[in-house]
C-alpha positions, 0 to 999 in steps of 0.5 A, a space after each residue: 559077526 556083532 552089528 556095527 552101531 550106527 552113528 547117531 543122535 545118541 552117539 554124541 556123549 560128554 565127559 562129566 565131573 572128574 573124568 573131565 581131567 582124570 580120562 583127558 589129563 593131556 589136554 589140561 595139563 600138556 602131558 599125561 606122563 610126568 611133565 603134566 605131573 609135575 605141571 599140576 604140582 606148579 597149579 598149586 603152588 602158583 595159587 599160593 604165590 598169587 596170594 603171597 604177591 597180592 600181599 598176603 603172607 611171605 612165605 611158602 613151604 613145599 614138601 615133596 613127601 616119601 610116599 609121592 604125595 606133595 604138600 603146599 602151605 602159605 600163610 595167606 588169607 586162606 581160601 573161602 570155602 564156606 557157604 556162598 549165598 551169591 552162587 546158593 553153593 558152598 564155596 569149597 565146591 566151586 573151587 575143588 570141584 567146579 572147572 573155571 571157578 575162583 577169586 579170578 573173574 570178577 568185573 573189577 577183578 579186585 582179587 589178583 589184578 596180576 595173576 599167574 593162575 588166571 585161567 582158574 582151572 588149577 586146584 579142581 583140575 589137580 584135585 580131580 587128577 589126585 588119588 586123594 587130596 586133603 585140605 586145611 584152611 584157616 581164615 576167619 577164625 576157624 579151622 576148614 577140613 575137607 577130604 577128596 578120594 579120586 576127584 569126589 569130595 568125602 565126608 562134606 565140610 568139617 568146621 571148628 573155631 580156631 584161636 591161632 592167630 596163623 591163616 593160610 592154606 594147607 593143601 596135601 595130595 597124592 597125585 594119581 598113577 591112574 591118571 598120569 603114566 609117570 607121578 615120580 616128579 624128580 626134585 630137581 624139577 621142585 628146586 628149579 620151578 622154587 627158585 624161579 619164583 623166588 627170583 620173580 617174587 621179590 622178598 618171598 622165601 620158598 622153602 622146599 623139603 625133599 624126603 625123598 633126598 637125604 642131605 649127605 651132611 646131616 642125613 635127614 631130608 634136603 632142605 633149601 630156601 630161596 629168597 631174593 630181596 630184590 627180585 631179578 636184579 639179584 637173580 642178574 648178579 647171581 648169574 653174572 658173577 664179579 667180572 661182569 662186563 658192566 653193572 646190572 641196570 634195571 627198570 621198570 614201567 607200566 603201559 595200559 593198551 589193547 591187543 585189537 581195537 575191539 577188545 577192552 584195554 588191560 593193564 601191564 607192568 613191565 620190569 627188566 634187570 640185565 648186564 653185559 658179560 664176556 663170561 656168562 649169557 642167559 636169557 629169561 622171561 617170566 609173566 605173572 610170575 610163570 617161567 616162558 620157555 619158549 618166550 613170544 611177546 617178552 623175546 620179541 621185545 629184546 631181540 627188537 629192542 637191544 639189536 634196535 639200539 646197538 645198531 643205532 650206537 654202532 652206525 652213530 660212531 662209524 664203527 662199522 666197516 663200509 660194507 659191514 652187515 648189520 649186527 644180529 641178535 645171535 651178537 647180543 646175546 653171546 654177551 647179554 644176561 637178561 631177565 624180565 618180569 612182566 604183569 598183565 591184567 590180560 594174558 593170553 598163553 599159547 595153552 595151559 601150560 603157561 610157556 609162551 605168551 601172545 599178546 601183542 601190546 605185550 610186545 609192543 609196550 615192552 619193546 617201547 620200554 626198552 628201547 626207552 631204557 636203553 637209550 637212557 642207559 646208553 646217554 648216562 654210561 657212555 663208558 659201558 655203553 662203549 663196552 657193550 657195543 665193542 663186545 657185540 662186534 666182537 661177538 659178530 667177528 666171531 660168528 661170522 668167522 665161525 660161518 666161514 669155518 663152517 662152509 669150508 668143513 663143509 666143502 671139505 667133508 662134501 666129497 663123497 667116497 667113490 671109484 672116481 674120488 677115492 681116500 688113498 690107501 683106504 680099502 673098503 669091504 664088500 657089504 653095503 650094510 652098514 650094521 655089519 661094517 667094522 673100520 680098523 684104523 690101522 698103524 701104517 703101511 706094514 700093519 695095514 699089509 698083515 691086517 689086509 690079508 688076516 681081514 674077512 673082507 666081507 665086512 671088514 675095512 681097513 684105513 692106515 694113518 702114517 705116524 703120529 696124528 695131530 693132537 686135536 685137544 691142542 690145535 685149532 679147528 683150521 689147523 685139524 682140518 688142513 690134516 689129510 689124515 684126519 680129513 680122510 678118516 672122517 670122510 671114510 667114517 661118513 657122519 661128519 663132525 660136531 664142534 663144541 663152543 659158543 659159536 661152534 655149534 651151528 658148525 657141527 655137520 654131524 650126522 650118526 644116520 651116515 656112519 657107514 660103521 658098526 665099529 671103529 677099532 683102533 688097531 696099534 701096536 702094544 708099545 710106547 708108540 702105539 699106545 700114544 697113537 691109540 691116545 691121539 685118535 682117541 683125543 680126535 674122536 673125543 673132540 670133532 665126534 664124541 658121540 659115536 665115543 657116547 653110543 659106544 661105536 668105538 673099540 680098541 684092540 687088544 694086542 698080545 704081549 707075548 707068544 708062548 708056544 708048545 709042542 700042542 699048543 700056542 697061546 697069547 697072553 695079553 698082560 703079565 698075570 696071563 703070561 704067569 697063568 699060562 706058564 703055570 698051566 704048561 707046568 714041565 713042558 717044552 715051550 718058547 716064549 718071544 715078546 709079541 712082534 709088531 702088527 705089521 711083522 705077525 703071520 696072517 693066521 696070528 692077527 685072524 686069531 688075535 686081533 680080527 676074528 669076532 669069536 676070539 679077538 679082544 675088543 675093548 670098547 670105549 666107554 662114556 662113563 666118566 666124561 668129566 675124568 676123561 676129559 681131565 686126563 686127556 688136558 693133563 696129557 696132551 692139552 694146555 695145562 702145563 703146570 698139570 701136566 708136570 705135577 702128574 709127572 712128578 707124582 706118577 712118572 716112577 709107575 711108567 720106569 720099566 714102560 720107557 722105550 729108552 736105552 
């Protein structure tokens, strides 16, 4: 047995040059999949947008190559790579090779006073996780060269005078499968990161190639600019479209302060464009050009500064109730699109990753600017001011009546299923184990009576609905749930419900962990009544719990059409091209053929053989292909959509003729 090695002073060790990054990527770039891909593709793309909003260049190409290799140009002041006489080293080694190195730490921090790369890790880091990187550098009239093979330089600097008059970076790399387990960065995370920055950086076009991507049209590879000349107002306009609510309104401001009393103020520059629309809501923060998903300082400020003022607005006009609660931010934001983008010279981020920020003069000079704003807003349009407010109160009407919906689907689907409280006419099978457990929603009472004595009672249950079930596409949510049918057969399956909409999504009581099913077969009759039935429950699922539909627990059974039976042999053909296989397979034999009998009317042995029986039953599972298409058809048959509903019927209505049940 090998001697354990003891834990000593030489033990400790540390890791040098590229393993820095190549051996620990998670800790750089958040991830060692294909977000910390893509997060070091955005490290140099953001150094390019830095110097573009420093005033150098404006415009940025970005190709994502064939061979998974990126290249990023700009047209700035090219980086200085030459020989530094301040560090005694070439400068092209402090920034491809040398951890927090960079234009971003001198004392008076002439170079980006507002940058979006301010930790300085981005291109050596992206470098050192690269299978190789080269870069072309064009700046004071020469043409710079460098080669990097897996985070170490080769071949030195190359040097040659350049006449063009271009200057800028050229910087093309392949990000390595050694480093990170996944480098196949979708393009649709470079159109959306592109875009984004087009929208903080006013003026600036973002031109992005995506070889990988063909453009149906002309067959070469996707191309797509960006370029939004006003920045976010723009953006806000895009977003809210014609009918918006209210014009957008932006501003902007700058605020010099400090985060602790001992520490040096910084400066910020703050600016927000928004309206109000009944239609659209978006909320988007964005610091030193760097999208923040999760938000901190900047959404503190909204949240405090807009439920600041409307409150203020509402209780100034008496518009609230007695009694009334206060509105919430939840309120504001079903009708607020908002963008803000914010500066600072000082910036501390949650990590690398740049998606949240922490600084509390951040929040605090933001929310001072917005609640300043606003009120000047609000004083100069009293007319859209009155808008606003109206909707906010609406919105809050809405939500609190979504809550009392909420409770009162609770308190309904709360009651369990036991001896003492049972779903009438439900009958339960004896396992617990729900992987086993099959439900078969059943056509009435005599149905349920040939499927209760066909089934295996083992693992199969059976629950009866009485007739025609509400339409759930049309009703509302208090009216499906006043329906007995429709409460017990979600109480039977166990897993609750999930409520779509803007408000109804808290509602959902959702819970697939509590189906006490493997499979829900829908079970009716092969006729005209039996199909409409199918499609109802069909719809409520689809509606109040389209995930088991997702996961593919729902399954309808096939019923034969015809029973042909011989002298040896009886078979059960399930559509006409069977019936006519069959017939030609008994040739000159004596048989009887009889239209299939309702479920309810069919001998035990018959349903086991053609509707229970695993080994020769027929399931048709219900797929989720196409949601889109499902969810057309299920409004053109049983939703609003009237003038749909009468164009379907005039162009296929002859299809259906021989299928009508009239005389």
């Amino acid at each position: 047995m090998a001697r354990k090695q003891e834990y000593g002073n030489e033990s400790i060790t540390s890791l040098k040059g590229a393993d820095r990054v190549r051996k620990r990527p998670a800790v750089i770039f958040g991830s060692d999949g294909v977000e910390g891909c893509a997060h070091s593709i955005f490290e140099i793309v953001s150094n390019s947008i830095d110097e573009a909003r420093d005033g150098h260049g404006d415009t940025i190409n970005v190709t994502r190559c064939k061979d998974g290799s990126v290249i990023v140009e700009d047209f700035g002041r090219g980086m200085p790579v030459d020989w530094n006489k301040g560090e005694e080293r070439y400068n092209w080694e402090l920034l491809f090779c040398e951890m927090y190195a960079g234009g971003k730490y001198g004392e008076g921090e002439d170079n980006y006073e507002f940058s979006l790369g301010l930790n300085g890790l981005g291109l050596c880091a992206t470098q050192y996780a690269s299978a190789w990187m080269t870069a072309d550098i064009y700046r004071d009239g020469f043409h710079y060269h460098l080669d990097f093979q897996k985070g170490e330089n080769v071949g030195g600097l190359h040097k040659e005078p350049y006449k063009g008059r271009r200057t800028g970076s050229i910087i093309h790399w392949k990000p390595d499968d050694e480093v990170f387990t996944d480098i196949d960065v979708p393009g649709s995370y470079y159109k959306d990161v592109l875009r984004r920055q087009a929208v903080v950086n006013a003026g600036l076009t973002l031109n992005f190639t995506d070889e990988k991507e063909k453009d149906p049209a002309t067959g070469k590879p996707w191309k797509e600019s960006w370029c939004y000349e006003h920045g976010i107002a723009d953006y806000v306009a895009e977003t809210a479209g014609e009918d918006s609510l209210t014009p957008v309104f932006s501003c902007e401001s700058e605020a010099t302060g400090r985060d602790r009393e001992d520490q040096p103020d910084y400066k910020v520059k703050m600016s927000a464009a928004f309206c109000f629309s009944n239609k659209v809501q978006l909320l988007e923060y964005y610091h030193n050009s760097s999208w923040l998903e999760h938000g901190g300082s900047p959404e503190h400020a909204v949240r405090t500064a807009f439920v600041y003022q409307i409150n203020k607005y509402l209780k100034d006009k008496n518009l609230y109730k007695k009694g009334e609660s206060a509105i919430s931010f939840q309120d504001v934001q079903d009708c607020l699109v908002y963008v803000s983008s914010s500066f600072s010279t000082r910036t501390s981020y949650e990590n690398q990753t740049k998606k949240a920020i922490t600084n509390k003069f951040v929040s605090q000079a933001m929310t001072d600017f917005l609640k300043h704003y606003l009120e000047v807003y609000f004083l100069e349009k009293p007319d859209e001011a009155q808008k606003i407010c109206q909707q906010v109160l609406v919105n809050k009407q809405s939500r609190e009546h979504a809550e009392k919906t909420r409770q009162s689907i609770k308190k309904t689907l709360s009651t369990q299923i036991d001896l003492a409280n049972r779903v009438q006419k439900f009958v339960d099978c004896r396992t617990k184990d729900a992987s086993r457990r099959e439900l078969y929603i059943v056509e009435g009472d005599s149905a349920m009576g040939a499927v209760k004595t066909s089934r295996d009672s083992e693992y199969q249950a059976i629950m009866p609905i009485r007739g025609k079930i509400l339409n759930c596409l049309k009703a509302d949510y208090a009216r499906i749930f006043k329906s007995d049918v429709i409460v017990d057969l979600i109480k039977v399956m166990g897993c609750g419900v999930e409520l779509g909409g803007k408000h109804n999504k808290e509602l959902a009581t959702f819970n697939l962990d509590n189906l006490r099913f493997n499979k829900i077969v829908i079970c009716t009759d092969a006729d005209v009544d039996g199909y409409q039935i199918r499609t109802l429950v069909l719809t409520m699922l689809y509606r109040l719990t389209p995930t088991l539909i997702n996961e593919g627990y729902v399954y309808i059974a096939e019923s034969p059409l015809y029973e042909i039976t011989t002298k040896d042999r009886t078979y059960f053909a399930y559509t006409e091209p069977e019936k006519a296989t069959f017939l030609e397979e008994i040739g000159d034999k004596k048989y009887t053929i009889q239209r299939s009998k309702g479920l309810g009317e069919n001998d035990p042995e018959m349903m086991w053989l053609t509707t229970m029986n695993p080994e020769s039953r027929r399931l048709i599972k219900v797929m989720p292909t196409d949601v889109e298409r499902t969810a057309q058809v299920f409004d053109i048959l049983l939703g609003d959509n009237l003038a749909g509903r009468k164009e379907h019927i005039a162009q296929h209505g002859a299809e259906y003729l021989d299928d009508l049940d009239v005389s």
